[in-house]
C-alpha positions in Angstrom: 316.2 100.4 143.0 318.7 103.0 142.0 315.9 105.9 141.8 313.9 105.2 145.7 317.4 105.0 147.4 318.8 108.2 145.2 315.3 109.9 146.8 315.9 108.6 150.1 319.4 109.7 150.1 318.9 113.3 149.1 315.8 113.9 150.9 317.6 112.5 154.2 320.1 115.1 153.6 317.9 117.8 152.9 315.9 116.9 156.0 319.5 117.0 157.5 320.5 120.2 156.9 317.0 121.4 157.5 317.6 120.4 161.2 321.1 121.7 161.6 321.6 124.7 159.7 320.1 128.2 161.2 321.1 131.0 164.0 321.1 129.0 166.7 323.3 127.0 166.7 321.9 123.4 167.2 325.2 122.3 169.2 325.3 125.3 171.3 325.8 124.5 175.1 323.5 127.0 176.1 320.3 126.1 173.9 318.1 122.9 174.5 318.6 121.0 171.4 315.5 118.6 171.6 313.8 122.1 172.7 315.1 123.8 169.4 314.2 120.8 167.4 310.7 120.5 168.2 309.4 124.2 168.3 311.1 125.3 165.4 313.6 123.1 163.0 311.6 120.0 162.6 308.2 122.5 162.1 309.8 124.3 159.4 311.1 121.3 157.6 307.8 119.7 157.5 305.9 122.8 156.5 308.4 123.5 153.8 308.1 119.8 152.5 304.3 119.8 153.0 303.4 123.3 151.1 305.9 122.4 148.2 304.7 118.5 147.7 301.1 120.1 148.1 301.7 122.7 145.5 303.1 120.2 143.1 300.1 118.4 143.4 297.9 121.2 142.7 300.2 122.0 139.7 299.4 118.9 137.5 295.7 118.5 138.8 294.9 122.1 137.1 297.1 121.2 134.3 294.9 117.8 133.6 292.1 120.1 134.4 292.2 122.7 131.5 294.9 120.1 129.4 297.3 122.7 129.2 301.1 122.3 130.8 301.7 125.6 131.0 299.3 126.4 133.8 299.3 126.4 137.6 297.4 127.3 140.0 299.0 130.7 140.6 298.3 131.6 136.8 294.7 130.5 136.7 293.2 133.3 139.8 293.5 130.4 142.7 296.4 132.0 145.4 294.8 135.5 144.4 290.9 134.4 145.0 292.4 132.5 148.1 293.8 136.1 149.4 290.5 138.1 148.7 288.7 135.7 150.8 291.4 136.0 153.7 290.9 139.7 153.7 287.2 140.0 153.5 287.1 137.8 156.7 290.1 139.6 158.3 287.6 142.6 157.9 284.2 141.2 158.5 285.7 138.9 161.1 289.2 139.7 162.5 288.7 137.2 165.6 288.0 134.1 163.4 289.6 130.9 164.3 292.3 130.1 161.7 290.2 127.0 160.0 287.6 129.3 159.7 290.1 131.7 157.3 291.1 128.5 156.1 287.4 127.3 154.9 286.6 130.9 153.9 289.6 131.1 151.6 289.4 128.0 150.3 285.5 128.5 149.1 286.5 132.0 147.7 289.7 130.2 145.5 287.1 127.7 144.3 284.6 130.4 143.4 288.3 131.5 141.8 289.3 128.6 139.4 285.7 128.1 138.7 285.9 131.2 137.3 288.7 130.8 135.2 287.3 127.7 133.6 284.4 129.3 132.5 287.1 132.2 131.0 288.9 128.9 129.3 285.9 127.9 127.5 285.8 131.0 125.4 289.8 131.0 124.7 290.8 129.0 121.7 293.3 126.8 122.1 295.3 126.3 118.9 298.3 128.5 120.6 299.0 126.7 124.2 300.8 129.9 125.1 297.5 131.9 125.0 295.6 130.4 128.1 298.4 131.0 130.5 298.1 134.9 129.2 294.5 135.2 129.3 295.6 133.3 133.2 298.1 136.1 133.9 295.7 139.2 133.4 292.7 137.3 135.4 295.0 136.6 138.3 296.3 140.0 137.9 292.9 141.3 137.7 292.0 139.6 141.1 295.4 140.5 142.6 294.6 144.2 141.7 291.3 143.9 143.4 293.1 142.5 146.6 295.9 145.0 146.7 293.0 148.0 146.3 291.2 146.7 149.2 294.2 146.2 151.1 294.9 149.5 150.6 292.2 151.5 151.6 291.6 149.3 154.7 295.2 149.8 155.9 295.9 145.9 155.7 299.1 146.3 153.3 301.2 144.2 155.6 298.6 141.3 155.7 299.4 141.0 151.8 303.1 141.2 152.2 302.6 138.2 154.5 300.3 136.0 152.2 303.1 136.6 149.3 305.8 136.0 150.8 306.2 132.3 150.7 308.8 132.1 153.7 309.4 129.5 156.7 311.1 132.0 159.5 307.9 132.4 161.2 306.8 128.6 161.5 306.8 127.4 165.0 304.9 124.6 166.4 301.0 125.0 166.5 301.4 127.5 163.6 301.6 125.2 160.6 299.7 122.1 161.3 297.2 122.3 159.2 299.5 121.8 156.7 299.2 118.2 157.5 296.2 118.8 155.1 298.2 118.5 152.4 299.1 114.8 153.2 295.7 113.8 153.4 294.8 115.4 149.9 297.7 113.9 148.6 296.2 110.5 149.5 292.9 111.5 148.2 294.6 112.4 144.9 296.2 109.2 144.6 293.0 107.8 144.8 291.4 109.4 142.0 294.7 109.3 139.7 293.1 107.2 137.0 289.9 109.9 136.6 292.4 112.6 137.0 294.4 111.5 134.3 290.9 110.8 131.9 290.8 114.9 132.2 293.7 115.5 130.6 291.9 114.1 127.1 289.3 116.5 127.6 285.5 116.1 128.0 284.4 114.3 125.5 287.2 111.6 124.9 286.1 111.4 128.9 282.9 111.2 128.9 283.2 108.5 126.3 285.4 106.3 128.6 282.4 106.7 131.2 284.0 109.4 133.2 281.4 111.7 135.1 283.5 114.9 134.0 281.8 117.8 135.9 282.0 115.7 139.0 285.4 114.7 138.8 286.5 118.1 137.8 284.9 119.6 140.8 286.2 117.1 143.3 289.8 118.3 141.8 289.3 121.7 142.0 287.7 121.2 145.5 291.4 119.3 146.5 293.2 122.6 144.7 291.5 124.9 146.5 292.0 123.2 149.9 295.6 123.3 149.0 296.6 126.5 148.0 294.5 128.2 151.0 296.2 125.9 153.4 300.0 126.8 152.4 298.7 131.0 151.3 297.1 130.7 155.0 300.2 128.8 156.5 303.3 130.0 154.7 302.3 132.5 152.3 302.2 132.0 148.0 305.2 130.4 146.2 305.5 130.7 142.7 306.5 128.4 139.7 306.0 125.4 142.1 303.3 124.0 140.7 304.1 125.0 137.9 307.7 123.5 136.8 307.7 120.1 138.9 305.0 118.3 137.2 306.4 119.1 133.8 309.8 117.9 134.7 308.8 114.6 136.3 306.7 114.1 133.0 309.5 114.5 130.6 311.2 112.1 132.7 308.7 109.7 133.7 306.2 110.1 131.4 302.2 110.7 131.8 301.3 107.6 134.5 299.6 110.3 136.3 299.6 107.3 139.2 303.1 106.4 139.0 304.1 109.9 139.2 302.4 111.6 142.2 304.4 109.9 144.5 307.3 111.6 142.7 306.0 114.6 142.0 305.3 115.2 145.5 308.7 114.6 146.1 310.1 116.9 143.9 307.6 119.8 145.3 308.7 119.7 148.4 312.1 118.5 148.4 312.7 121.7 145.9 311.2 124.0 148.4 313.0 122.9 151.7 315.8 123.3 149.3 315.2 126.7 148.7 314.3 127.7 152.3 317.9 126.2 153.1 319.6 127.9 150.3 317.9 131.4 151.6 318.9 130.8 155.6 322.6 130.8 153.6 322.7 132.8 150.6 322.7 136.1 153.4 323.9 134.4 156.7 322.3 135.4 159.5 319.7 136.9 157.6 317.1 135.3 155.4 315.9 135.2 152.0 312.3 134.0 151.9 312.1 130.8 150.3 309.3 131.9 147.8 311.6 134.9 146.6 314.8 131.9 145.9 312.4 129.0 143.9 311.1 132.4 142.0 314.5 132.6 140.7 314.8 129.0 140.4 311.8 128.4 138.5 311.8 131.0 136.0 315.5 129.2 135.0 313.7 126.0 135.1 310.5 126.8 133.0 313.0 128.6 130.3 314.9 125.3 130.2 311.9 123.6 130.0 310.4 125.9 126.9 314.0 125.3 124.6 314.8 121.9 125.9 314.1 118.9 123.6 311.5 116.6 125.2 312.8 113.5 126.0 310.1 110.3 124.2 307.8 109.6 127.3 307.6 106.6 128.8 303.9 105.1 129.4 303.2 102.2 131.8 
């Protein structure tokens, strides 16, 4: 019982601090607290918790997906693809309703990842590092393309906003559709077991009666969703997706089921930690909380490449 009341405790506090710390002063006289709470703190908590438990998630599905731990979804094309599709309806359609965008980047990082399997297929994987570089110069690639076409259609500070990964702007009404994110997490849970059956790789799957191709589009389908909600919502954040599912595996092991739970509570309990660390760090100003867990998790995936693995624990 030691671990769910350790959780409880620190993501209470988190939540806490979340709530209290910021410019305005929550105790201030002058300011309707309940007022402040509502539009602005309790939003930006939840959207902070919801885009970093969402891009856990995403992390380990791709990872299962391709059987490399080394991956996420920011190093196989999917946060780039999701941004070309934002700005191709930004300039076909400026007017669109936001879950339009939403659907129109979330076909356009499918079309994305899909991609970059079909890339995988031709990479050899004796050296695990290799993927993850052949990932890096296709998202690059993509994130070239984007930036070129930002460019020359003056909508430079439309990119700045889908990178940036930061919770100042989240109000109420702006970041509900992060509530998503829940219901894929659910779906995920779900499908755990098949997930998990990925991870050996087609054939060992097939042979254990898993419909690969199916369930391997029904991920990617849940990834996409994902990273275009939180790149639509909050902008890209790095390393997420990347780090948590590796450390909750050398602790926990691979019970892909047993773990989400936890995994999504490292995502997003790392990120709201961040976005409180960069309301501080340059008080009154901010840091965006993508530029602080950048930081983080390049520390963390070093550790994680020199570190001994701990023996994993099945069950």
């Amino acid at each position: 019982m030691r671990g769910p009341l350790f959780a409880s405790f620190i993501f209470a506090c988190l939540v806490l601090a979340s709530c209290l710390i910021g410019v305005a002063g929550l105790f201030d006289g002058e300011i309707d607290q309940s007022m402040l709470l509502a539009v602005s703190r309790l939003p930006r908590t939840f959207a902070a918790l919801l885009a970093g438990a969402g891009l856990a998630l995403a992390g380990v599905v791709v990872q299962m997906s391709v059987q490399n731990r080394m991956v996420e979804p920011g190093l196989v094309g999917t946060p780039e693809s999701a941004m070309l599709g934002l700005l191709g309806i930004t300039l076909l359609a400026p007017g669109a309703a936001l879950m339009t965008k939403m659907t129109v980047a979330a076909l356009a990082a499918l079309i994305g990842t899909l991609g970059f399997l079909m890339l995988a297929r031709h990479v050899p994987r004796r050296d695990p590092v290799l993927l993850p570089l052949v990932g890096l110069i296709y998202s690059g690639i993509i994130g070239a393309a984007v930036l070129w076409m930002a460019w020359v259609t003056d909508l430079l500070q439309f990119i700045g906003t889908w990178q940036s990964g930061e919770f100042s702007g989240v109000l109420q009404g702006r970041y509900e559709l992060l509530w998503i994110v829940a219901v894929i997490a659910g779906l995920l849970w779900l499908v755990a077991d098949r997930i998990t059956l990925l991870g050996l790789g087609e054939d060992a799957a097939r042979s254990l009666g898993l419909n690969y191709r199916q369930t391997l589009l029904v991920g990617l389908i849940l990834v996409a969703i994902i990273v275009s909600v939180v790149v639509v919502s909050v902008g890209s954040i790095p390393f997420v997706g990347l780090v948590v599912p590796n450390i909750i595996s050398r602790l926990r092991g691979d019970n892909l089921r047993r773990n989400l739970p936890l995994i999504a509570w490292a995502g997003g309990s790392l990120v709201l930690a961040c976005d409180i660390l960069g309301r501080l760090l340059r008080y009154p100003y901010e840091i965006p909380a993508g530029t602080v867990f950048a930081v983080l998790g390049a520390v963390l995936f070093l550790w994680l490449l020199h570190a001994s693995p701990r023996k994993a624990r099945h069950g």
